[in-house]
Structures are given as structure tokens and as C-alpha cells.
VEXGU-134529 format. One record per residue (C-alpha): x, y, z. Coordinates in pm, 1 decimal, always signed. Example, Ala and Ser with C-alpha at 12.3 -4.5 7.8 and 13.67 -1.06 7.14 Angstrom:
! residues 2
PT | +1230.0 | -450.0 | +780.0
PT | +1367.0 | -106.0 | +714.0
//
This chain:
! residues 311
PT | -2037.1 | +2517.8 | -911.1
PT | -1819.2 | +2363.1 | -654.9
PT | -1683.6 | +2002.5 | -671.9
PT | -1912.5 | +1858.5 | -425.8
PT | -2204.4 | +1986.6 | -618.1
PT | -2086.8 | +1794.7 | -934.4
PT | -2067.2 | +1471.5 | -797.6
PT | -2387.3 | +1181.4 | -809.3
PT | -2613.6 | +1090.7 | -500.7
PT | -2476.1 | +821.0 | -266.0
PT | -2557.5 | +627.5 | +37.2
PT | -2205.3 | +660.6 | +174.1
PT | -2032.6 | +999.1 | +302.9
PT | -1894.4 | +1288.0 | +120.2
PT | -1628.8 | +1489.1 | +328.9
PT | -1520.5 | +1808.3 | +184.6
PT | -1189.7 | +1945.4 | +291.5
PT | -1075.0 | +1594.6 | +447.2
PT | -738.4 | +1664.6 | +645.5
PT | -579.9 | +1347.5 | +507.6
PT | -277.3 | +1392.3 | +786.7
PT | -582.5 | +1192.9 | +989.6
PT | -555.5 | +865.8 | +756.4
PT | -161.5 | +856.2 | +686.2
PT | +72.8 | +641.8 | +894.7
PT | +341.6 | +897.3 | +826.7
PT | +74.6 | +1156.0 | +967.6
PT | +114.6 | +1446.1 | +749.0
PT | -59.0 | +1613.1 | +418.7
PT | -287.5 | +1848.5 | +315.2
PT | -646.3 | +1815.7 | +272.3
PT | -842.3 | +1615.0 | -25.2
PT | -1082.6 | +1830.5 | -214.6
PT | -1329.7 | +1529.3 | -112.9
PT | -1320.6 | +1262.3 | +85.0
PT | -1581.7 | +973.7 | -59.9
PT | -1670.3 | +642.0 | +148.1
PT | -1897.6 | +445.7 | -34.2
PT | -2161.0 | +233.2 | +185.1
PT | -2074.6 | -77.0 | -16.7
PT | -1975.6 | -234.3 | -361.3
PT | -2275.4 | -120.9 | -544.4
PT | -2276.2 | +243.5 | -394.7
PT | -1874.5 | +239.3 | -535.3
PT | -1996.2 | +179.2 | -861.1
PT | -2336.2 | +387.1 | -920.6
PT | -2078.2 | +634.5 | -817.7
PT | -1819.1 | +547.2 | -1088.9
PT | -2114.2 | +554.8 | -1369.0
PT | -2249.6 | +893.2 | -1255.3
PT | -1928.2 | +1042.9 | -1160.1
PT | -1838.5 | +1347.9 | -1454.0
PT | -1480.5 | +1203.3 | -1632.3
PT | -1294.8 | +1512.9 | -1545.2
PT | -1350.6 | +1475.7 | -1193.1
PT | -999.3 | +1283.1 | -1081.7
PT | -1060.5 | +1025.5 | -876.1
PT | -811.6 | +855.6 | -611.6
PT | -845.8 | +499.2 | -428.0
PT | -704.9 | +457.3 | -148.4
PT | -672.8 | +220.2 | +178.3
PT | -571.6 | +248.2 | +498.9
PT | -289.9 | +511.0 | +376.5
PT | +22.8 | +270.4 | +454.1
PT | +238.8 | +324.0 | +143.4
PT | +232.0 | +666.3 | +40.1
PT | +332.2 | +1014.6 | +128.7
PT | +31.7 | +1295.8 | +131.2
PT | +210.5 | +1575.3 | -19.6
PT | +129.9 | +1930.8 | +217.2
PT | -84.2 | +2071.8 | -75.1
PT | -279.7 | +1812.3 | -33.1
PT | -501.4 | +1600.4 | -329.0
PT | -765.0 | +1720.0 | -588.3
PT | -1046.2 | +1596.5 | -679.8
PT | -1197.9 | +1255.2 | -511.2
PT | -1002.4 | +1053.0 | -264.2
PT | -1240.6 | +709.3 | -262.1
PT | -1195.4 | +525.3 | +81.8
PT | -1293.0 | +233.9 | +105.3
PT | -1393.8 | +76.4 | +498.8
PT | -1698.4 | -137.7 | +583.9
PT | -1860.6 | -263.2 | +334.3
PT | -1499.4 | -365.6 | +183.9
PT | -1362.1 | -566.5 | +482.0
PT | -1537.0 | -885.5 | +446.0
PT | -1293.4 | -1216.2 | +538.0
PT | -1500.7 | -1530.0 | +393.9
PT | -1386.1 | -1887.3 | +394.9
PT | -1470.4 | -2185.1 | +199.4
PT | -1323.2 | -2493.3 | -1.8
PT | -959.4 | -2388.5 | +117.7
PT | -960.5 | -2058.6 | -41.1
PT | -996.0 | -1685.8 | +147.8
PT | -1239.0 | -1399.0 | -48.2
PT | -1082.9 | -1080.7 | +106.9
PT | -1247.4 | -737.8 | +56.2
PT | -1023.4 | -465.4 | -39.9
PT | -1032.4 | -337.2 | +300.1
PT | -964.6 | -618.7 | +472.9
PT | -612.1 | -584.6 | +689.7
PT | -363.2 | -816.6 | +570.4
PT | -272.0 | -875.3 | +891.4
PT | -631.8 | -999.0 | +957.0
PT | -662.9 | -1211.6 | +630.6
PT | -341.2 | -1398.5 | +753.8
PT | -505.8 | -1492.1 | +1146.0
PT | -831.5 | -1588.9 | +980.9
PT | -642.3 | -1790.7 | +704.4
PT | -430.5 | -1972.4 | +964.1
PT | -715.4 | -2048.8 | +1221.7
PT | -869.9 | -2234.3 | +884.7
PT | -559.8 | -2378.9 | +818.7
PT | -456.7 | -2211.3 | +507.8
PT | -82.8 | -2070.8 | +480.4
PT | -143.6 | -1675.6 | +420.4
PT | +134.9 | -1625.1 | +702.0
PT | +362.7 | -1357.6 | +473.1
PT | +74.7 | -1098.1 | +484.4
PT | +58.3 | -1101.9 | +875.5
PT | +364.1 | -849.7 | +889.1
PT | +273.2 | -647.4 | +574.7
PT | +104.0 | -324.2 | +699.3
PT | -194.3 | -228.9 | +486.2
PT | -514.5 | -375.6 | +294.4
PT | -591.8 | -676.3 | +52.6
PT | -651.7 | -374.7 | -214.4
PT | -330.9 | -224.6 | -201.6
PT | -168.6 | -559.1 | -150.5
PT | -297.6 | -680.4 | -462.6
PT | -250.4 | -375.9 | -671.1
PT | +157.3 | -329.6 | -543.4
PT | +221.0 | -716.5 | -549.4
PT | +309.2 | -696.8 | -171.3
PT | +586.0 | -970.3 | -4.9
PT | +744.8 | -1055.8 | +231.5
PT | +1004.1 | -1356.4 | +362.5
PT | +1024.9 | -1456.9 | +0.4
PT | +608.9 | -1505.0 | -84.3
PT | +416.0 | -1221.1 | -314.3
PT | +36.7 | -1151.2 | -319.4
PT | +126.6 | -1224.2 | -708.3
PT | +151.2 | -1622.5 | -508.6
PT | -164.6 | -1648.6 | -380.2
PT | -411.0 | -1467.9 | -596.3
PT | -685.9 | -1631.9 | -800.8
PT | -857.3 | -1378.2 | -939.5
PT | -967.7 | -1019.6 | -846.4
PT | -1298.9 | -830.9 | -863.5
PT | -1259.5 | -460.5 | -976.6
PT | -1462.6 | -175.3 | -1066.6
PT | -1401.5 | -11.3 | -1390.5
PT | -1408.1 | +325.1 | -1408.2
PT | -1743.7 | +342.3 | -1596.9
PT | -1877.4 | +144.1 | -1311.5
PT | -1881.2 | -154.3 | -1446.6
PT | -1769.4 | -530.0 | -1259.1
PT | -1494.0 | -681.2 | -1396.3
PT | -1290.4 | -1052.9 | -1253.9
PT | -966.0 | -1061.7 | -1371.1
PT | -750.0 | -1385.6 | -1331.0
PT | -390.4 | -1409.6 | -1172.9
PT | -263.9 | -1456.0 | -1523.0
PT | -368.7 | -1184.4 | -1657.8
PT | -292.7 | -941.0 | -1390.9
PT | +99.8 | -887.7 | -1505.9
PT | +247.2 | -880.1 | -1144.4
PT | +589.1 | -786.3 | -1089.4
PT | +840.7 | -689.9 | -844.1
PT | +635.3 | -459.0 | -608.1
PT | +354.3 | -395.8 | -924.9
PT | +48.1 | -503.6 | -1121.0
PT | -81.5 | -428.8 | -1442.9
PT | -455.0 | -394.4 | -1339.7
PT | -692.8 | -169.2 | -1569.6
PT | -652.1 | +254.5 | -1645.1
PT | -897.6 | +331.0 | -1348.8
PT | -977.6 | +11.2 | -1215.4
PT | -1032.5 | -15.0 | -839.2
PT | -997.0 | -345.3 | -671.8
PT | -1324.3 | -461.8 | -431.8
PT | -1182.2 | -812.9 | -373.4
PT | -948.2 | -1086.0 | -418.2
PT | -1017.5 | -1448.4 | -432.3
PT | -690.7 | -1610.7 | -245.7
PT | -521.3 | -1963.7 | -190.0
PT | -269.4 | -2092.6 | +8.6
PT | -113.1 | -2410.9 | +152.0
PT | -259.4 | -2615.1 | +396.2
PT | -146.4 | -2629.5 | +728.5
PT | -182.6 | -2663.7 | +1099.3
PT | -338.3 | -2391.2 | +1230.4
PT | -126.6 | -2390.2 | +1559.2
PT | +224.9 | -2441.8 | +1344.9
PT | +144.6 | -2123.6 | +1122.2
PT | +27.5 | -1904.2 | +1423.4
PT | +351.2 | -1965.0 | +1544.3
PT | +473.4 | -1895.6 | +1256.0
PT | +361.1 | -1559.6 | +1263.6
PT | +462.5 | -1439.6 | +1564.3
PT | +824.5 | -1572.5 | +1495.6
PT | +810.4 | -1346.7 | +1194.5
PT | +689.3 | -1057.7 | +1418.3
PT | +931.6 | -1118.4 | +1652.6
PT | +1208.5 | -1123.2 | +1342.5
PT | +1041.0 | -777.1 | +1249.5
PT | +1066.4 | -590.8 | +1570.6
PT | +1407.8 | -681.1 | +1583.6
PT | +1528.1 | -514.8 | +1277.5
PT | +1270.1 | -271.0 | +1208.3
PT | +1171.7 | +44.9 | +1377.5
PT | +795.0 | -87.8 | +1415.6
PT | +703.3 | +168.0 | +1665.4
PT | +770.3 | +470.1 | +1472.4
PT | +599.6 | +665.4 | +1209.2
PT | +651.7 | +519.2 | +926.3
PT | +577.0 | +338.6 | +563.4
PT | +792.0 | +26.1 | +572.1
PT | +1039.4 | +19.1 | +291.4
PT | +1078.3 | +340.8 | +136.7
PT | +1270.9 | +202.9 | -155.3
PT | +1243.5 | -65.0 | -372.0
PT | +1583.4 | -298.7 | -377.2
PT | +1823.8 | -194.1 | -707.0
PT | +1676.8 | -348.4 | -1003.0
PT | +1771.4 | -699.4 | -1071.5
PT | +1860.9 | -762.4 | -745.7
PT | +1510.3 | -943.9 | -575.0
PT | +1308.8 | -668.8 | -835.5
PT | +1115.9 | -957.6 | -1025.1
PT | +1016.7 | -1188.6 | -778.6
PT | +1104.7 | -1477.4 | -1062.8
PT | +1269.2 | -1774.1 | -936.6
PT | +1626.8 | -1741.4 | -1052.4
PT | +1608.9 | -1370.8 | -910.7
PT | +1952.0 | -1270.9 | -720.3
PT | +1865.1 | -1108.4 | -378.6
PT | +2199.9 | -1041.2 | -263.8
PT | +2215.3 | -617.5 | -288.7
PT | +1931.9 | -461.7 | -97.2
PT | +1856.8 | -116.3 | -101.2
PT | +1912.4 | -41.4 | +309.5
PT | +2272.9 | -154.3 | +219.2
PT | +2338.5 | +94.4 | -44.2
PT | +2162.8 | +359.9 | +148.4
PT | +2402.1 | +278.1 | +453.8
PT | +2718.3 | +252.7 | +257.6
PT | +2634.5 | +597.9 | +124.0
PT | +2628.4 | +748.0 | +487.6
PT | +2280.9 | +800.7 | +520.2
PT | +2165.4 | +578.5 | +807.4
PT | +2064.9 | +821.2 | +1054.4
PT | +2041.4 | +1137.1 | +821.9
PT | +1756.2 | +1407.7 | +915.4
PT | +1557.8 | +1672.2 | +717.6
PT | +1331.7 | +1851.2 | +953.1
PT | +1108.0 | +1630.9 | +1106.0
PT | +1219.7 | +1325.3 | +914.4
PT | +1500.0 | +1065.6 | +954.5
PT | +1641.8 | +759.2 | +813.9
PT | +1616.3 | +495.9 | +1063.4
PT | +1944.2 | +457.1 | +1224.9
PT | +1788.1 | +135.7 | +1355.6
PT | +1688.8 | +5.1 | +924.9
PT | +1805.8 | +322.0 | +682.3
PT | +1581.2 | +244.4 | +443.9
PT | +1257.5 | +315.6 | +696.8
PT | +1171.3 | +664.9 | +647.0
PT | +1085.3 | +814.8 | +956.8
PT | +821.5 | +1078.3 | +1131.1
PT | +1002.2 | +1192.7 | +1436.9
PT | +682.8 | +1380.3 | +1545.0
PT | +741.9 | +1744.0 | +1349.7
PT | +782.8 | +1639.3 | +998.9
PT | +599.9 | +1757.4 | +709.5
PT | +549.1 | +1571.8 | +364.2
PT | +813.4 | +1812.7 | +236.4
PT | +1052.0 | +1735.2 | +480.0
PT | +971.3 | +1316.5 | +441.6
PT | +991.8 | +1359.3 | +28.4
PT | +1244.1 | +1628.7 | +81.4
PT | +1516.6 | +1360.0 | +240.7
PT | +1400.2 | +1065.2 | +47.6
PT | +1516.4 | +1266.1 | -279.0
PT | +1847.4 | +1331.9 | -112.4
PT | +1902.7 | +986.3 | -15.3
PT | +1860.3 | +925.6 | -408.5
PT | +2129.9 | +1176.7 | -471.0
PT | +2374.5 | +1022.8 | -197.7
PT | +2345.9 | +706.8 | -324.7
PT | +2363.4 | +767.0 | -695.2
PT | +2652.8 | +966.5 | -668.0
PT | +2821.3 | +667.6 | -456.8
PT | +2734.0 | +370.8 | -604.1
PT | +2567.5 | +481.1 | -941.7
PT | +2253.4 | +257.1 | -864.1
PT | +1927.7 | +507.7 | -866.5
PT | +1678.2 | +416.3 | -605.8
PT | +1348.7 | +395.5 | -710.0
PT | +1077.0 | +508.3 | -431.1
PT | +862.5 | +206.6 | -346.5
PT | +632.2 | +459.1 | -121.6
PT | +376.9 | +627.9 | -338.2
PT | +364.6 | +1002.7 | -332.8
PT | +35.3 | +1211.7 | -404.4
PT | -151.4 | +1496.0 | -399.1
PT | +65.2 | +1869.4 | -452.1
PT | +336.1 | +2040.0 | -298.7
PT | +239.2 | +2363.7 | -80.4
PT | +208.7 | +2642.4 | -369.5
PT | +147.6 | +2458.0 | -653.8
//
């Protein structure tokens, strides 16, 4: 019996086969086994309570963080779109879906004059936003979280307070198979002219250090650990990881395809003909470079999925 056979009725879309190259900003990987996008929060979970529990299951966004290996992923890659995208405001506090753009939470927040402005240059979804602890300019999801709504993996609803979420540096402790829906947010007030400004000051900043019209995920490494890896208060943020990686020579280095920014060497890049292999392939060597210069190991903040060609 094949996979697709196994799986429970839905309203959404099942897509065998999926090229997942499609979805990723790098553009590259294989195929997912299949491709599920539920019609809404209640397909998602008659899904989860009818799915079989050997059938592996994979979340994802809008594909901004990770690195589709060429093998490509097994099992069921859940996407979540409309249905999940849902921006509501009321009582100075933002419910995002888990599909909402950050980007798109931070306009709407600031036209309602709530402060959300760090998210408008974070590429990616509330879902994944809330589940890596995403920041920027100093300000963490982990900051402006209330609670979340997730589905468990038996299907079940769950809301789960900030508190009790365990965020850290670039992670959260959420559930074994929990998939976020939504996040209840809050900010500080603000003028809603003074923080659109604000934003596209902070674009501005961004396009001026950061190769924002390639192919790429944003920081491919997390900074060395204690250095701005806690997000606590009395954190030291002096050692970031594009300085290591450019004192070890490897601003500018290719594999394939790929390259290390020689405009920010700690943006892996997609010159056009790269492969997953090629993008893992000098990440890994980047590791080695820098290890064997500085003795700090770099720990990839991009996620990295699915199977190598061969496998």
C-alpha cells in the first residue's frame, strides 16, 4: 500500500512527489513523499488524530530557514497557507496565524500602533518565528509572546504560555510533535507613523550589509556560544559568527553553486547552480576552517532536512 493510501480523508490537498526546490528560498531539494495543506485548523488536526504514528510527519512554513537536502524528505511535509495567515487585532495585542509573514504582522502591528517593528526584517512565518525564538536589533519573539496555540500530535488543542515555552537563544522548548497554529502577541505602544519609519530605517540598515537580493537563508550560523547565544540581559554580544568566519578566510569561498557572501560571510549563498549538497557541502567546511583557526565550533542556525542523494 503506498503512503498516500495510508493517510485519513481531508478537505485540504495531498501532493505526492512535491518538488520541494519550488518552496525553498535557497531553491534546491528533492521531492517530499507528500506534500499535505490542510484547509484550516480543524482539517490540521482530524488529520493528526487519524494520521497512522509511523507515518513521519514534517511542519513547515514558507521554507526560509532550512536546507532541503537533494534526496529529498519522507513521509508528510504539512504546509501550512490560508487558513493559517489570519492577522487579528484587539485590546493592544496581535493573534497571528502560523502562516502569517512576519513581515506582515509587523505593518499591521504598527498601523495599530503596537511596536512589532523587529519582525519586519525577519524573513519567514509567525510559526517558525515562534518555534526558533527569532530576533533581530536586540528584540526576540521569546519578547512578545503571550501564549501559543498548538496541535498535539494526537490532534489535540493545546495553549501554552510564554513561561512555559523555555525560549532560548535561537530555540523553544515546545511539545515532541507539537505544531504551532497561532500566537497571541504584545508589544509597545506607539505612533504608527514613528514605527513605520522605523522599519524602513531598519530595511535600509539591512540592504546595506546584507546580500538581500540573493538566494539565501539569512544567518547560516548561530553566533559562538555565550557570545549574544541566550538572549538574557547581561549576555556579551561582542564575537559574532560572520567575524570568525571572515578571520578564517572564508568570506567569499565557493563549493559548486554555493558561496559565502563576500558582501556578509556568514549568508550562505545560491549563485543560481547550487545543489543542497553543494550549500551543506561548504557550510560543513566553513565549520572545519573555523574550528581549526579559532577553536570555536559553529553551530548551523539553518535547519537541514530530508536525505542526501543515495541514502
Amino acid at each position: 500500500m503506498s503512503l498516500i493510501d495510508r493517510l485519513p480523508p481531508i478537505r485540504g490537498r495531498y501532493m505526492p512527489d512535491r518538488d520541494m526546490s519550488a518552496m525553498s528560498w535557497l531553491r534546491t531539494g528533492g521531492p517530499a513523499d507528500v506534500l499535505f495543506m490542510p484547509a484550516d485548523v480543524d482539517d490540521l488536526a482530524g488529520f493528526l488524530r487519524d494520521c497512522p504514528d509511523d507515518v513521519p510527519l514534517l511542519p513547515v512554513g514558507v521554507c526560509s530557514n532550512m536546507i532541503v537536502r537533494d534526496g529529498g524528505v519522507r513521509g508528510v511535509v504539512i504546509r501550512m497557507g490560508r487558513g493559517f495567515n489570519e492577522v487579528d487585532i484587539a485590546d493592544g495585542q496581535v493573534r497571528a496565524g502560523c502562516a502569517a509573514l512576519d513581515a506582515q504582522v509587523a505593518k499591521r502591528a504598527a498601523e495599530a500602533g503596537i511596536d512589532l517593528t523587529f519582525l519586519r526584517t525577519i524573513p519567514g512565518a509567525i510559526g517558525g518565528a515562534v518555534r526558533m525564538n527569532a530576533g533581530c536589533y536586540g528584540t526576540y519573539t521569546a519578547d512578545a509572546v503571550v501564549e501559543v496555540d498548538v496541535l498535539l500530535r494526537d490532534g489535540s488543542r493545546q495553549t501554552i504560555a510564554a513561561g512555559d515555552l523555555g525560549f532560548g537563544y535561537r530555540s523553544s522548548a515546545l511539545p515532541d510533535g507539537a505544531i504551532v497554529v497561532s500566537a497571541l502577541l504584545r508589544g509597545p505602544a506607539g505612533d504608527p507613523d514613528a514605527l513605520t519609519a522605523k522599519m524602513a530605517e531598519q530595511l535600509a540598515k539591512r540592504a546595506d550589509s546584507q546580500p538581500v537580493d540573493d538566494l539565501s537563508c539569512g544567518s547560516t550560523f548561530r553566533n559562538p556560544v555565550g557570545y549574544s547565544s541566550t538572549g538574557r540581559d547581561d549576555d556579551v554580544h561582542d564575537l559574532k559568527a560572520w567575524k570568525v568566519i571572515d578571520d578564517a578566510g572564508c568570506r567569499g569561498l565557493t563549493r559548486g553553486g554555493a558561496i559565502m557572501s563576500p558582501k556578509h560571510p556568514n549568508f550562505l549563498v545560491n549563485t543560481g547552480t547550487a545543489t543542497s549538497t553543494d550549500l551543506e557541502g561548504l557550510g560543513e567546511e566553513v565549520r572545519k576552517r573555523v574550528l581549526d583557526h579559532s577553536g570555536i565550533e559553529l553551530e548551523w542556525e539553518i535547519m537541514r532536512i530530508g536525505e542526501h542523494v543515495g541514502a
